[in-house]
DSSP file (Angstrom, degrees, kcal/mol; ACC not computed):
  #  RESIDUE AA STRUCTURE BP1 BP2  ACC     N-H-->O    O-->H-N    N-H-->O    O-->H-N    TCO  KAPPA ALPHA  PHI   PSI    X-CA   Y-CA   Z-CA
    1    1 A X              0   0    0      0, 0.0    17,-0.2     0, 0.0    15,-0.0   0.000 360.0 360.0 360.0 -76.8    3.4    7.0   -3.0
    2    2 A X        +     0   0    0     15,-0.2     2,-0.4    17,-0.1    15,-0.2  -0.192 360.0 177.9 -52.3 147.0    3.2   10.9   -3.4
    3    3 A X  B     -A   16   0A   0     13,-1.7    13,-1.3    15,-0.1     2,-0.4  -0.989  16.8-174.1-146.9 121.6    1.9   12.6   -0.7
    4    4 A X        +     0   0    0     -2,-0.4     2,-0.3    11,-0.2    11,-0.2  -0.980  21.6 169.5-132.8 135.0    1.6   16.9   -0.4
    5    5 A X        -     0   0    0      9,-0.5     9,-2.7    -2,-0.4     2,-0.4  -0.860  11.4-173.5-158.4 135.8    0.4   17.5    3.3
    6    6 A X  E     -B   13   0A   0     -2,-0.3     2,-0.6     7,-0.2     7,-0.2  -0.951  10.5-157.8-127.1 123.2    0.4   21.4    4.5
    7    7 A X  E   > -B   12   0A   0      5,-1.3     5,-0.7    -2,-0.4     3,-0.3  -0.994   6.0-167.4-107.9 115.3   -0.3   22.1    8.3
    8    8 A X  T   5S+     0   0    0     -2,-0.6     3,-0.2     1,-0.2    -1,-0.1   0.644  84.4  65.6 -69.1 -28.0   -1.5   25.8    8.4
    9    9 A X  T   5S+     0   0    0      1,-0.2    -1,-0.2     3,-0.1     0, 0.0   0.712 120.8  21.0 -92.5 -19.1   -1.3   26.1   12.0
   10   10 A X  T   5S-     0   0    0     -3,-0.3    39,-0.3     2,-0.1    -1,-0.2   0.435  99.0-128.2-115.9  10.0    2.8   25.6   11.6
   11   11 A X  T   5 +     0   0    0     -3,-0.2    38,-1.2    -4,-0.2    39,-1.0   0.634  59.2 136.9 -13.1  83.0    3.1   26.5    8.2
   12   12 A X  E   < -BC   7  48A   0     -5,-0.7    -5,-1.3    37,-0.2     2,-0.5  -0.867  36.1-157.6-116.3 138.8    5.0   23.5    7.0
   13   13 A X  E     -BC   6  47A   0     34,-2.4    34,-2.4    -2,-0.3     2,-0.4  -0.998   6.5-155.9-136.6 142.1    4.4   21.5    3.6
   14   14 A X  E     - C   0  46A   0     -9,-2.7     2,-0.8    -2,-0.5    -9,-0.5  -0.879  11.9-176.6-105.0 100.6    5.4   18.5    3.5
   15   15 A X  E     + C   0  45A   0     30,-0.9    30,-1.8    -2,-0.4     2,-0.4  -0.580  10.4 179.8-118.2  94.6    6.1   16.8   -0.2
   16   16 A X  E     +AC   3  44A   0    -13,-1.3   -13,-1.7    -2,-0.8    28,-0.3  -0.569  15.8 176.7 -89.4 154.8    7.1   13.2   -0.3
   17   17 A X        +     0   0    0     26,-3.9     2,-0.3    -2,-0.4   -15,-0.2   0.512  60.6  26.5-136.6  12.7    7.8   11.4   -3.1
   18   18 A X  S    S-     0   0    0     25,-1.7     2,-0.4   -17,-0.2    -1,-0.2  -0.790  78.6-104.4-141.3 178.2    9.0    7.7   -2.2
   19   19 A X        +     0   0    0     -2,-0.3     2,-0.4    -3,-0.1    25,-0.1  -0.923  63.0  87.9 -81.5  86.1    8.3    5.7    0.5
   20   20 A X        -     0   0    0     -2,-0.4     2,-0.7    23,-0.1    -2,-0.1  -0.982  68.5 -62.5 176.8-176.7   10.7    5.1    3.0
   21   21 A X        -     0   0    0     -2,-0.4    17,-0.3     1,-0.0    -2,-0.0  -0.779  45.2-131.8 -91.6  95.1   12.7    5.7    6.3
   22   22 A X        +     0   0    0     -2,-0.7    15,-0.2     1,-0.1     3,-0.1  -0.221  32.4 166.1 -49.6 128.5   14.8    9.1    6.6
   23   23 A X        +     0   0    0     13,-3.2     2,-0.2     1,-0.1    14,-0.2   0.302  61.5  18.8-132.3  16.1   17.7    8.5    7.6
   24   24 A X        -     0   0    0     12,-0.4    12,-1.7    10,-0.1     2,-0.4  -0.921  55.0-145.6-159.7 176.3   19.3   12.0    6.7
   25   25 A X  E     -D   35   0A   0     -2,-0.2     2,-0.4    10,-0.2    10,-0.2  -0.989   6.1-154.5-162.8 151.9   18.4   15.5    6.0
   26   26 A X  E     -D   34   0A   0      8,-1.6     8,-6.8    -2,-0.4     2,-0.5  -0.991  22.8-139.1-139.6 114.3   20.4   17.8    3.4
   27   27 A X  E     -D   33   0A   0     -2,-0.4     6,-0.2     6,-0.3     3,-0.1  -0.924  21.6-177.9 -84.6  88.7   19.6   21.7    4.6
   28   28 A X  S    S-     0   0    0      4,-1.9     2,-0.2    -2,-0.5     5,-0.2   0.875  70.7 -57.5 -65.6 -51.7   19.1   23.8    1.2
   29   29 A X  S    S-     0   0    0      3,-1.1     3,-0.3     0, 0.0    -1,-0.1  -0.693  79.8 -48.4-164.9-154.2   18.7   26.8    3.6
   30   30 A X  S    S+     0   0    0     -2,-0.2     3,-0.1     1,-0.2    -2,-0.0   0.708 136.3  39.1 -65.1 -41.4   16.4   28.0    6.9
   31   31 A X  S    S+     0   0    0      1,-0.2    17,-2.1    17,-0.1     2,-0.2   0.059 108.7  52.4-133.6  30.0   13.6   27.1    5.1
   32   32 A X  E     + E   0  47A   0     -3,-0.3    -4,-1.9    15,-0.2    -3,-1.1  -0.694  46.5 178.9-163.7 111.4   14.0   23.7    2.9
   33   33 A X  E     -DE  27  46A   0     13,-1.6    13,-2.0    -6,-0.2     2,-0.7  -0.816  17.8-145.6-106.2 135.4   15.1   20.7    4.1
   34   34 A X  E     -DE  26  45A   0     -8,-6.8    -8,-1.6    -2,-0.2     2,-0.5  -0.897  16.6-145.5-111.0 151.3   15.5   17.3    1.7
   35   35 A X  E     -DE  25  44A   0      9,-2.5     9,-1.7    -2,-0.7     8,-1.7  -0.784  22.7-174.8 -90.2 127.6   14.7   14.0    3.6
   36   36 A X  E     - E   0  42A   0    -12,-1.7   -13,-3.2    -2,-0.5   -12,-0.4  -0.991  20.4-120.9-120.4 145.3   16.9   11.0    2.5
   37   37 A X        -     0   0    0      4,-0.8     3,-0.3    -2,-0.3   -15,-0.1   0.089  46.8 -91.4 -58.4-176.2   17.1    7.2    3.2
   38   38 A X  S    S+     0   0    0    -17,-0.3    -1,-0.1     1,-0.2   -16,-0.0   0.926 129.5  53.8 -76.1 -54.0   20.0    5.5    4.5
   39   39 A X  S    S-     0   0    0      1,-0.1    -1,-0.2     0, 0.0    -2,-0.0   0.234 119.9-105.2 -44.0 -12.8   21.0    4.9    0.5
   40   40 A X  S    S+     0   0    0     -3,-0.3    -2,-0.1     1,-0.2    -1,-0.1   0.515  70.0 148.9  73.3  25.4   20.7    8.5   -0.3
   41   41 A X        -     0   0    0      1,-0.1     2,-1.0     2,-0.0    -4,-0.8  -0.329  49.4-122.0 -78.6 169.4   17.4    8.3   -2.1
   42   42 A X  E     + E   0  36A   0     -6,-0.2    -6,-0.2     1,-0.1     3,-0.1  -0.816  33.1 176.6-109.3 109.1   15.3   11.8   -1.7
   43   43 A X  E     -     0   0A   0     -8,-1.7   -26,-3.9    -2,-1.0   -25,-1.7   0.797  50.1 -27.3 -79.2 -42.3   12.4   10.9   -0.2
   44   44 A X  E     -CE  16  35A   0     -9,-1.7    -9,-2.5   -28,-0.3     2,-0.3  -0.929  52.2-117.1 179.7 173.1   10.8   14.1    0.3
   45   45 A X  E     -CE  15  34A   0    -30,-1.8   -30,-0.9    -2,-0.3     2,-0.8  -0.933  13.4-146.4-134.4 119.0   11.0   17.8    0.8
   46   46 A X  E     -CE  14  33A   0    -13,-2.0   -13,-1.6    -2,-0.3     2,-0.3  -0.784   7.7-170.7-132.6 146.9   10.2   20.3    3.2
   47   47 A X  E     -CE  13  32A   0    -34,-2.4   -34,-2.4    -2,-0.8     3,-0.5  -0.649   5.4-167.9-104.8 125.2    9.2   23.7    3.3
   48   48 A X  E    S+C   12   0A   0    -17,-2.1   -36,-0.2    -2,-0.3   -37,-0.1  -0.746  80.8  27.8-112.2 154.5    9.1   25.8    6.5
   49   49 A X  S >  S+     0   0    0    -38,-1.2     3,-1.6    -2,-0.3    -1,-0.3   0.901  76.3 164.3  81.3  26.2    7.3   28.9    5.9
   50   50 A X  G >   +     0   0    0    -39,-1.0     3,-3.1    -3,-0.5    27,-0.3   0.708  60.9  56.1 -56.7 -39.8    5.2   28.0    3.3
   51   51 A X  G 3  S+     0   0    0    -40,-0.4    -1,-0.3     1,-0.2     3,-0.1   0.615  98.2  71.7 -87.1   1.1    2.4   30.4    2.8
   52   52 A X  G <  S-     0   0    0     -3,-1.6    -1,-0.2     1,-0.2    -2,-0.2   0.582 125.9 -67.3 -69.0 -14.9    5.3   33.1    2.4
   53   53 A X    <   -     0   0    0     -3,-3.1     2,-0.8     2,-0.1    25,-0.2  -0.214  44.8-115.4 139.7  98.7    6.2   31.5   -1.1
   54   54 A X  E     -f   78   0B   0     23,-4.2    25,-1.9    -4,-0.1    -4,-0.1  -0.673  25.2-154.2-113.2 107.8    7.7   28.0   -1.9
   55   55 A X  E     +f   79   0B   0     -2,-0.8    25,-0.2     1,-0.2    -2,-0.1  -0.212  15.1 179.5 -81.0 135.5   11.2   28.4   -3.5
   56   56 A X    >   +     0   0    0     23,-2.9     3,-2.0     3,-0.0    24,-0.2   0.590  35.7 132.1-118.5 -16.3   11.9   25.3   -5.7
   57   57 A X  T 3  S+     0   0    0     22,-0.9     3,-0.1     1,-0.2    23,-0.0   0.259  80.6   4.7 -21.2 140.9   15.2   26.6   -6.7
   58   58 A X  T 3  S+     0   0    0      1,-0.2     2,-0.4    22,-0.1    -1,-0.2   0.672  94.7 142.5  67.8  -4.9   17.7   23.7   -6.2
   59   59 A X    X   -     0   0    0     -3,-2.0     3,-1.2     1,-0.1     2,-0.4  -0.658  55.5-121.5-110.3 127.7   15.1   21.5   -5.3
   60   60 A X  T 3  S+     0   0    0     -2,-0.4     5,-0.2     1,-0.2    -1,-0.1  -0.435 101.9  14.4 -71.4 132.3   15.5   17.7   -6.6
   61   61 A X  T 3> S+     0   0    0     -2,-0.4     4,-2.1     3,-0.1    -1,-0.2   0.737  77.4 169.6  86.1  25.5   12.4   16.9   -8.8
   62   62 A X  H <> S+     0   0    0     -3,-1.2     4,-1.4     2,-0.2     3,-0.1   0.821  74.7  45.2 -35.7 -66.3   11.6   20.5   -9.0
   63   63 A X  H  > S+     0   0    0      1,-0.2     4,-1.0     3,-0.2    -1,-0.1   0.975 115.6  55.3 -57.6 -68.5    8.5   19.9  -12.2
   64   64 A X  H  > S+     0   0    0      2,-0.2     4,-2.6     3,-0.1    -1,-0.2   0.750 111.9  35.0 -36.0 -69.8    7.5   17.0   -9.8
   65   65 A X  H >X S+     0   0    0     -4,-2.1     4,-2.0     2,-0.2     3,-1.3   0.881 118.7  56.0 -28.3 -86.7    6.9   19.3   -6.2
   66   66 A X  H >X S+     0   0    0     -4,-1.4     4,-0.9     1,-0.3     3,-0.9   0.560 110.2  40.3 -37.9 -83.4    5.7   21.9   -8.4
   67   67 A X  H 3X S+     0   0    0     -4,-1.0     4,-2.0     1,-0.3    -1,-0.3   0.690 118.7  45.2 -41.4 -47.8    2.8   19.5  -10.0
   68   68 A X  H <X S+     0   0    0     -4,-2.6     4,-2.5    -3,-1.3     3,-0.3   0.964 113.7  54.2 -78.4 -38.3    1.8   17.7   -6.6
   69   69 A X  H <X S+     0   0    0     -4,-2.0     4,-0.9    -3,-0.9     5,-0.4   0.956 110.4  41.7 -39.3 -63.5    1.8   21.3   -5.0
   70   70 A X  H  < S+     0   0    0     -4,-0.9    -1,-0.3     1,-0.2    -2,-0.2   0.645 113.5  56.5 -89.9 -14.9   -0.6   22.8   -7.6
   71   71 A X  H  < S+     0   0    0     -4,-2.0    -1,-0.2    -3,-0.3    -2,-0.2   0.768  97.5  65.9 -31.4 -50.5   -2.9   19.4   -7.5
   72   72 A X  H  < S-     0   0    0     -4,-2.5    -2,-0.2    -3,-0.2    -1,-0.1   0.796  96.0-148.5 -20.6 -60.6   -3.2   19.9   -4.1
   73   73 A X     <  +     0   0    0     -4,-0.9    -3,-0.2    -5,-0.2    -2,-0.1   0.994  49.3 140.2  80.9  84.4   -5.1   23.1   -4.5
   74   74 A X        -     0   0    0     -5,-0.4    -4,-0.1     2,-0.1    -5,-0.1   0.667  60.8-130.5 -97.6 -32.7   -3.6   24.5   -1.4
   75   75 A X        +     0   0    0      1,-0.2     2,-0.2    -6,-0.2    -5,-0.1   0.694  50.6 148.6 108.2  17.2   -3.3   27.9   -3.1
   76   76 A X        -     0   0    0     -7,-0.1     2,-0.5     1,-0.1    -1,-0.2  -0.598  53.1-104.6 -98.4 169.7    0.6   28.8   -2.3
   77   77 A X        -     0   0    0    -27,-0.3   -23,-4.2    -2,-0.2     2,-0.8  -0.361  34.5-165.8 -72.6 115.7    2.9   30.7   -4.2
   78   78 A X  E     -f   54   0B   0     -2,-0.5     2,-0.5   -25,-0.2   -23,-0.2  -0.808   2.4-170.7-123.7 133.2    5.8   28.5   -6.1
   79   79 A X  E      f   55   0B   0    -25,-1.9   -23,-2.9    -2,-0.8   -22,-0.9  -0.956 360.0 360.0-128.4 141.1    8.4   30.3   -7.2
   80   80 A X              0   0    0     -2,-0.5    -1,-0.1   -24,-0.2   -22,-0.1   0.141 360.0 360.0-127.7 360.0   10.9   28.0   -9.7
Protein backbone atom coordinates (compact mmCIF):
# COMPACT_ATOMS: atom_id res chain seq x y z
CA UNK A 1 0.00 0.00 0.00
CA UNK A 2 2.86 2.59 0.90
CA UNK A 3 5.04 3.37 -1.60
CA UNK A 4 8.27 6.20 -1.32
CA UNK A 5 9.71 6.40 -5.01
CA UNK A 6 12.36 9.36 -5.66
CA UNK A 7 13.55 9.90 -9.38
CA UNK A 8 16.98 11.76 -9.11
CA UNK A 9 17.14 12.65 -12.60
CA UNK A 10 13.86 15.02 -11.97
CA UNK A 11 14.15 15.42 -8.42
CA UNK A 12 10.57 14.38 -7.48
CA UNK A 13 9.60 12.04 -4.49
CA UNK A 14 6.74 10.53 -4.68
CA UNK A 15 4.93 9.33 -1.23
CA UNK A 16 1.67 7.39 -1.52
CA UNK A 17 -0.17 6.19 1.05
CA UNK A 18 -3.50 4.49 -0.23
CA UNK A 19 -4.30 2.96 -3.27
CA UNK A 20 -6.35 4.62 -5.67
CA UNK A 21 -7.18 6.90 -8.63
CA UNK A 22 -6.34 10.80 -8.30
CA UNK A 23 -8.89 12.49 -9.21
CA UNK A 24 -7.65 16.02 -7.71
CA UNK A 25 -4.60 17.68 -6.59
CA UNK A 26 -4.61 20.30 -3.56
CA UNK A 27 -1.31 22.75 -4.28
CA UNK A 28 0.42 23.36 -0.65
CA UNK A 29 2.89 25.64 -2.70
CA UNK A 30 5.51 25.40 -5.91
CA UNK A 31 6.85 22.59 -4.49
CA UNK A 32 4.06 20.12 -2.76
CA UNK A 33 1.27 18.94 -4.26
CA UNK A 34 -1.45 16.36 -2.36
CA UNK A 35 -3.08 13.77 -4.75
CA UNK A 36 -6.72 12.96 -3.82
CA UNK A 37 -9.49 10.47 -5.06
CA UNK A 38 -12.75 11.50 -6.36
CA UNK A 39 -14.02 11.14 -2.45
CA UNK A 40 -11.36 13.39 -1.14
CA UNK A 41 -9.21 10.67 0.37
CA UNK A 42 -5.22 11.82 0.22
CA UNK A 43 -3.75 9.40 -1.51
CA UNK A 44 -0.29 10.70 -1.71
CA UNK A 45 2.09 13.51 -1.75
CA UNK A 46 4.52 15.14 -3.80
CA UNK A 47 7.60 16.87 -3.47
CA UNK A 48 9.25 18.76 -6.42
CA UNK A 49 12.67 19.67 -5.53
CA UNK A 50 13.43 17.15 -3.26
CA UNK A 51 17.11 16.88 -2.62
CA UNK A 52 16.86 20.67 -1.62
CA UNK A 53 14.94 19.65 1.70
CA UNK A 54 11.45 18.11 2.11
CA UNK A 55 9.16 20.56 3.96
CA UNK A 56 6.34 18.53 5.78
CA UNK A 57 4.83 21.53 7.16
CA UNK A 58 1.03 21.26 6.46
CA UNK A 59 1.45 18.04 5.13
CA UNK A 60 -1.44 15.42 5.94
CA UNK A 61 0.06 12.41 7.76
CA UNK A 62 3.15 14.44 8.34
CA UNK A 63 4.88 11.35 11.25
CA UNK A 64 3.65 8.92 8.37
CA UNK A 65 5.81 10.75 5.08
CA UNK A 66 8.47 11.41 7.55
CA UNK A 67 8.80 7.50 8.59
CA UNK A 68 8.44 6.03 4.90
CA UNK A 69 10.93 8.78 3.81
CA UNK A 70 13.63 7.84 6.34
CA UNK A 71 12.98 3.84 5.61
CA UNK A 72 13.63 4.54 2.36
CA UNK A 73 17.20 5.42 3.04
CA UNK A 74 17.19 7.89 0.30
CA UNK A 75 19.29 10.31 2.46
CA UNK A 76 17.17 13.74 2.07
CA UNK A 77 16.71 16.43 4.33
CA UNK A 78 13.00 16.56 6.21
CA UNK A 79 12.29 19.39 7.72
CA UNK A 80 8.82 19.11 10.05
Amino acid sequence: MNHVTYDQETDILYVRLQVGESAKQTFLDDARIIDRSADGAILGVEFLGASDGVDLVDVPFAQTVQRLIKERGLGLKVFA
